[in-house]
N, C-alpha and C positions, 0 to 999 in steps of 0.2 A: 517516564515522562512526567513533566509537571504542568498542571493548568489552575493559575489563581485568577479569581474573580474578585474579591482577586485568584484567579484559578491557574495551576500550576500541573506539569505530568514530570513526575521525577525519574531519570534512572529509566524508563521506558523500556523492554529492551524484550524482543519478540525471534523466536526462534522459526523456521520452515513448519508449515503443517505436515508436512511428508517427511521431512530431511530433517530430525528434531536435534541434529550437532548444526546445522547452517542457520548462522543468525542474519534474520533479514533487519534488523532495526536494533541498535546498537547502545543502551545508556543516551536514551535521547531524553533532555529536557526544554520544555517549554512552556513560558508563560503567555497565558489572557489577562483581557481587562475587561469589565464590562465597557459598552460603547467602541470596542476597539475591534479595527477589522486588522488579523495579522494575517498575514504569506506563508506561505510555504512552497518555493522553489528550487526545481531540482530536474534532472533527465529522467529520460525515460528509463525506468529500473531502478530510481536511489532508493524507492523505500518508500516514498510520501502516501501513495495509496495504502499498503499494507499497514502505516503506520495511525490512518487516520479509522483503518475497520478495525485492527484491535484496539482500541481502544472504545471505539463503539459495542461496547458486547463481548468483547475478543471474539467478535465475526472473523476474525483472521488470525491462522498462528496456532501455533504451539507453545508451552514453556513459556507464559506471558510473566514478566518480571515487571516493578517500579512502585511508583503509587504516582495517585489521581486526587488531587487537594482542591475542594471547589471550597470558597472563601475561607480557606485556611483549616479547613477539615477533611480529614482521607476520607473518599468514597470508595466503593467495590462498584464495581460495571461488566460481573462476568458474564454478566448474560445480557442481550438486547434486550427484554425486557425493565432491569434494574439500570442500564444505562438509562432509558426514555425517563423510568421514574426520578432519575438524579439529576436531570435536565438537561440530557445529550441530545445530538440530532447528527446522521448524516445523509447527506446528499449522496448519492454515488454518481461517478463518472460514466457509468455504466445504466442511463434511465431507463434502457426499455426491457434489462434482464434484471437489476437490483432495484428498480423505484420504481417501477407502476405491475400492476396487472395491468396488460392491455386486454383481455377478457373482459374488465369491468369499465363503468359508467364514469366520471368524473366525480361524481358524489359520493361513489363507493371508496375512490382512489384516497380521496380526501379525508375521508374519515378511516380508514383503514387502523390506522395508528393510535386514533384516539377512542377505540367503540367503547370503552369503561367511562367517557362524557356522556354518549348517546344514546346510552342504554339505563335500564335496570333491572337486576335480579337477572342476569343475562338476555334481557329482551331489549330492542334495539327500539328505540322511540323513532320512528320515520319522520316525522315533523320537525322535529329536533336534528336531524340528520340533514334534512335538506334546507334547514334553517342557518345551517352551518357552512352546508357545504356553498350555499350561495353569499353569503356572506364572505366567505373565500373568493366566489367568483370574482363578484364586484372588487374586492380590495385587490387582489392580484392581476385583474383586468384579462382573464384568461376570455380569450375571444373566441366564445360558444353561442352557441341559437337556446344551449338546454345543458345543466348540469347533468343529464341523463344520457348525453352524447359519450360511447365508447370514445376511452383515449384513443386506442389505435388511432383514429380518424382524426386525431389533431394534429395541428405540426410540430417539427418540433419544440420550438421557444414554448408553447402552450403546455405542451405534455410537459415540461421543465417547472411551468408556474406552477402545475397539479401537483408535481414532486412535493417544490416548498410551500406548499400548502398544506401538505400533507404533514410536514415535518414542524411549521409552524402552529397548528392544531394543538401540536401535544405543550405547546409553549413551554420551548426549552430554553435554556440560559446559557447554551454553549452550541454553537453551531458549526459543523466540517462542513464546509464545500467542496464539491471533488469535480473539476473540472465542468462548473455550473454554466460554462455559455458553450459547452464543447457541441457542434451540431448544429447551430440555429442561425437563422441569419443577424444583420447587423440591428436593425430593428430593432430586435427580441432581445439583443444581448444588451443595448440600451434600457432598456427594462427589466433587465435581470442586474443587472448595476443600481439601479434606480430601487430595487426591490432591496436590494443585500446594503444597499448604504440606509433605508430606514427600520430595518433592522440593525445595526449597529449605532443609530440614534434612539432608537426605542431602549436602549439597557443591554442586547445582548453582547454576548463577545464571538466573533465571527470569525474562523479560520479557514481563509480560501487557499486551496490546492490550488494550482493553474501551470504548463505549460507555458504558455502565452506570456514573455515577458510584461510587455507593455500594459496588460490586464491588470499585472503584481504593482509594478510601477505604479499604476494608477487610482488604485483600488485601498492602497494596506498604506496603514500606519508606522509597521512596523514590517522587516522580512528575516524568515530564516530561509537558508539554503540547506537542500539536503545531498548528498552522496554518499553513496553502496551503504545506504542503511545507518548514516548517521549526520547531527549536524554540524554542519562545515562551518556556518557562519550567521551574525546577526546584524542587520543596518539598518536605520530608521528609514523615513521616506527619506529625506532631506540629503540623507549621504548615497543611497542608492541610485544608480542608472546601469544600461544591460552590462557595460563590459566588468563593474562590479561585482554585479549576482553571478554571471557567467566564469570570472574567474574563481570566485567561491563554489557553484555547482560543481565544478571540475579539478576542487580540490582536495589531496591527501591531510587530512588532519596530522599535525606531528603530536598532537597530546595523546592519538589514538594508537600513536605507535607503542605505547607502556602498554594497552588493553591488547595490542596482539599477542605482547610478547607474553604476556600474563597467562595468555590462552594458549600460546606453545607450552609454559610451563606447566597448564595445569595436566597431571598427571591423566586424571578420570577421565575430561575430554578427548584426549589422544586415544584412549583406551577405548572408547568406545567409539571414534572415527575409525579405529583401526578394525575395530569388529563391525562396524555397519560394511568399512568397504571390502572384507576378505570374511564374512561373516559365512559363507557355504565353505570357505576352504576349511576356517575354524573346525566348523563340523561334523565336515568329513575326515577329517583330521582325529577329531575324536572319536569317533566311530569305529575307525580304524585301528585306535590305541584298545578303545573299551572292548572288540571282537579279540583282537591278539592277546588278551589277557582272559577274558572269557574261555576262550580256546585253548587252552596252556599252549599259547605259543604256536600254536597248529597253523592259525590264520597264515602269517607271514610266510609259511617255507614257502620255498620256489615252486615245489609242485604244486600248491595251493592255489598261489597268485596265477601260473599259467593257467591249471583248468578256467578260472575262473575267467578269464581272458579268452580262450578258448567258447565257452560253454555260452558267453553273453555277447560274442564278438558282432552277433547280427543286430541284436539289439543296439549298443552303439554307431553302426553303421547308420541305422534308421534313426538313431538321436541325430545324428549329424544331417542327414537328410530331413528332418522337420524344422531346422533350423531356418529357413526360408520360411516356411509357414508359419511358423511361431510370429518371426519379424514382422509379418503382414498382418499380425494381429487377427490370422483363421486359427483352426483346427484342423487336422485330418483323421477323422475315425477310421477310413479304410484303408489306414495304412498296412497291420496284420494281414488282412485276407488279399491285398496287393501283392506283396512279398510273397503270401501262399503261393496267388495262382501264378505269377512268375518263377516260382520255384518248382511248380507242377510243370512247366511248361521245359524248364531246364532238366527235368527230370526224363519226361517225354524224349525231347530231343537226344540227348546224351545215352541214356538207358535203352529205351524202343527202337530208336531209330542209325542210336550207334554214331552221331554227326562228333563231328571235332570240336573239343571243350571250349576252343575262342573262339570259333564260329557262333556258338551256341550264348558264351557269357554277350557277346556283341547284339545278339540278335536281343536277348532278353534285355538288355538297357535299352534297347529301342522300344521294347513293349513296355516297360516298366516307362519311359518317356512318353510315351503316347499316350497311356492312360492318363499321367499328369497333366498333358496336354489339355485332352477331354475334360476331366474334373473341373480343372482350372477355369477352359471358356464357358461353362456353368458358374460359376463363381463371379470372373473378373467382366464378361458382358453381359449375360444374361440375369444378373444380379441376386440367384439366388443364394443364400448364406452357406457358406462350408460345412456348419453341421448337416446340414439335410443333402447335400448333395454329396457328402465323404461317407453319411450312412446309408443314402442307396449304395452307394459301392462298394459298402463295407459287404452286404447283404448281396448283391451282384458278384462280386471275384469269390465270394465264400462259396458262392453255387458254383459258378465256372470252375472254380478249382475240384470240387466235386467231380464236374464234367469230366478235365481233361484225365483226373488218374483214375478213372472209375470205381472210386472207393476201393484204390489196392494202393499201397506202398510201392516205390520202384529203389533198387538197386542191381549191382553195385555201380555207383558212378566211376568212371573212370579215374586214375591212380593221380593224372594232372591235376584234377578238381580237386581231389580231396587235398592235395597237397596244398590249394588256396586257402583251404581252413582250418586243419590240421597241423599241417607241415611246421617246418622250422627255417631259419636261414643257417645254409651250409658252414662247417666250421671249419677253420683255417688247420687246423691241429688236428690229431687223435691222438686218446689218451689220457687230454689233460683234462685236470677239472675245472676247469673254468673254459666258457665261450668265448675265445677271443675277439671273433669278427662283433661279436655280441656288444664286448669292450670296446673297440673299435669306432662302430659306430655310435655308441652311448657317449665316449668325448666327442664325435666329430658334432654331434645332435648340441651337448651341454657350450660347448665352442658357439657353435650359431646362435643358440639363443641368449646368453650372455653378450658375446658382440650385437646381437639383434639388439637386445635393450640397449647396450651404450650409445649404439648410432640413433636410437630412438630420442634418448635423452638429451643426445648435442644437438639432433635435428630442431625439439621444443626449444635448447636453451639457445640456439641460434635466433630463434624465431619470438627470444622476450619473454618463451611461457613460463610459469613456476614449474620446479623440476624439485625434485627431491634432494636433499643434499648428499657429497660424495661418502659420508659414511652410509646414510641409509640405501645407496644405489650399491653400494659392498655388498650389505647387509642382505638386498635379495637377489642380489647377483650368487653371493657364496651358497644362499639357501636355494637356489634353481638348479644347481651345481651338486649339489647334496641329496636333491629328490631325483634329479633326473639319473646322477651316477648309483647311487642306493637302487633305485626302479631297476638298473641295467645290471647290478651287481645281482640284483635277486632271479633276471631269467639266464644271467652267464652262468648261474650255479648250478642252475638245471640243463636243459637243451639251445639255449640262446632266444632269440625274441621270435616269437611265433612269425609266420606270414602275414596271420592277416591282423598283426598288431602294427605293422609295415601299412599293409593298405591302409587300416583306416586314419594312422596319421599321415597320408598323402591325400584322402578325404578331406579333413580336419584342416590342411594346408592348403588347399583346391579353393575350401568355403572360406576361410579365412583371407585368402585375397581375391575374391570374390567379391564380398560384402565389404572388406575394407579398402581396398584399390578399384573399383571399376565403377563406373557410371551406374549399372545395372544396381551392384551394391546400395550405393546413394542415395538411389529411388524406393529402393527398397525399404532402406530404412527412412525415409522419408514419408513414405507411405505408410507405414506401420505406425511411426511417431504421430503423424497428424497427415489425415486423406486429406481434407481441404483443402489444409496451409499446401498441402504437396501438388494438388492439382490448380490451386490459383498461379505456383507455381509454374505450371505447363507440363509437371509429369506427369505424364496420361498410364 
């Protein structure tokens, strides 16, 4: 970004604080004047906020790119601090969480930015402070009984004049506005107009953000239009009116199309899009290479892979079933000694009492539901937090399960149950060495989920989304095809695919359309994402 004062921001170009491959603001330049109020118009999401905090500070962003030329000299502004000294200011759109402490006084509010004026030796001259801050009063005409009046208590156009009070204190020579009349009535905003046009006669150079066409319109010298993080266009006042600005907010730059293409090409970036977004398969991926080599090769044999499938199948079960909790953004500590005492209890029934093995699995998802039940209306009405109420229960089924086996083991379960965790699926053959039903169902499985993507992808590309292109839909069609047939090739060699490697991808299949088809799903993950947004919402 270029801002000449003549102030110039060159090249500007600000990547996700989170997402450091997603660039939010893209090779953006723009010039100041002094005495000159410029625009910055754009929808909701082009970019204009995030573009006006990194550069204040790099308050926003990651991977901050350009330079910042104030009368024709590069500045550095990494920090808010060295911004204020270079004679930045911003406003945020945001007063009552980014401009004020509402905890403090209007004097305090005022001076907040400048205490290296009203101090010395780090002692704060009170005289000096309040000689300041009322001198503010008066010029900004903030309408108080007492500069010692908490902001909260003001309204808002007032609590707005305290901001640019604040930020004109530190007398900067380059000012963002970010949405300065948003909230107040028409009165205030008359006076916030009145305030920002003698500031832009006084010498500075003013850059208002604004929604609000008619504000841009009326306010700016000059305007740029922003969209999806870059700029689309520039018109003085004179050529400007809405259906102008509006068809530039809403438009695809074609010079930006060489900077896409650039970034398809660039090698690194792809590479490391490709590991942010498959970065645990990566992993696991290697782990699994680095063990089978480790092992001279041991890892891999079939009998390996089965025990291990075998010996952790409970554990996966219970991954799958905390998938819910996860989403809701709790925990469940009592999930082990759950499982225990339902396992005690299946033990009891089946072994002591001798009952029928699906009477008994049926009866225990009931209990295993009901305690969910419980926990839960602890959590979702009573409001107290998941930790505290999954470690009472963790500490609760640990003792009951005590109870129910009275500190003795039971066996042997009968020949049905074991076969749900032991067993195998029946072979079509004897003799041979390979599982055929094994084979079998490993293409009818590799079939579904390859046609599953295809319909997935003409469903997007019916519906205008971006889709992958048809080599790279090959690409992981052929490699789902290769892990799923390889996975199936490795328990055919042995006994075929265990039982309860069956169940828990019908598990796995349950939850997945579940969470991804059903209302309940939606809420779910709505709720998890943002409680608020979810219950302004209506999902209760």
């Amino acid at each position: 970004a270029s801002i000449t004062l003549e102030n110039a921001y060159e090249d500007w170009t600000v990547y996700h604080p989170l997402d450091h491959e997603r660039i939010i603001n893209d090779h953006i330049n723009l010039h100041l004047k002094k005495g000159e109020i410029v625009g910055i118009a754009g929808l909701m999401g082009a970019g204009r906020t995030e573009f006006a905090m990194s550069l204040f500070g790099h308050s926003y962003g990651s991977k901050i790119s350009g330079r910042i030329l104030k009368e024709g000299a590069e500045i550095s502004v990494k920090t808010v601090p060295s911004a204020i000294a270079n004679g930045l200011a911003y406003v945020s759109e945001d007063r009552k969480s980014l401009g004020l402490n509402l905890l403090m006084d209007i004097r305090e509010n005022v001076t907040l930015s400048s205490l290296d004026k009203i101090s010395q030796k780090g002692v704060l001259d009170k005289e000096k402070e309040v000689t300041e801050a009322e001198n503010f009063r008066k010029k900004m005409r903030i309408k108080t009984n007492s500069i010692h009046q908490i902001v909260s208590s003001l309204s808002g156009g007032n609590q707005q004049k305290v901001v640019l009070s604040k930020w004109l204190m530190t007398q900067p020579d380059i000012l963002f506005l970010d949405e300065p009349t948003r909230g107040i009535d028409v009165g205030a905003k008359y006076e916030i107009y009145t305030i920002i046009e003698e500031m832009a006669a006084n010498g500075k150079a003013v850059c208002l953000i604004s929604s609000e066409l008619p504000e841009i319109l009326g306010m700016c010298d000059r305007i740029y239009t922003m969209n999806e993080g870059r700029i689309t266009g520039e018109v003085s006042r004179e050529e400007a009116d809405q259906e102008v600005l509006m068809k530039l907010m809403t438009k695809e730059q074609a010079k930006n199309l060489t900077d896409k293409k650039e970034k398809k090409l660039n090698l690194k970036s792809r590479a490391a899009d490709l590991f942010g977004r498959y970065s645990m398969v990566i992993i696991l991926a290697g782990l699994l290479i680095a063990f089978q080599l480790m092992t001279d090769g041991i890892f891999w044999r079939p009998l390996n892979i089965t025990n291990l499938v075998l010996q952790n199948s409970h554990i996966l079960v219970l991954a799958a079933g905390m998938l819910l909790v996860v989403l809701l953004g709790h925990v469940d500590l009592s999930v082990g000694s759950v499982m225990a005492f339902v396992g005690a209890i299946a033990g009891m029934m089946m072994v002591n009492r001798q009952m029928n093995p699906w009477v008994t699995v049926i009866a225990c998802l009931a209990v295993g539901g009901l305690i969910g039940a419980w926990q839960g209306f602890w959590v979702a009405y009573a409001g107290i937090p998941a930790f505290i109420v999954t470690l009472a229960g963790l500490l609760m089924f640990r003792g009951l399960t005590q109870v129910v086996l009275g500190g003795q083991s039971l066996a042997p379960f009968p020949a049905v149950f074991q076969k749900m965790s032991t067993g195998y699926l029946p072979d079509l053959s004897e003799g041979s060495s390979l599982h055929f039903l094994t084979l079998i169902l490993g293409m009818i499985i590799t079939i579904v989920l390859v046609v599953g993507q295809w319909r997935t992808r003409n469903r997007r590309k019916n519906h205008l989304f971006e889709v992958e292109s048809p080599a790279a839909f090959l690409v992981k069609a052929v490699f789902t095809a290769v892990v799923v047939l390889g996975i199936t090739y490795i328990f055919a060699s042995y006994q075929g695919y265990p039982i309860i490697l069956i169940i828990l991808g019908l598990i796995v299949a349950a939850y997945g359309f579940l969470t991804n088809k059903t209302v309940a799903g939606r809420q779910i993950y709505a709720t998890g994402g943002n409680r608020k947004a979810a219950e302004l919402s209506g999902i209760k």
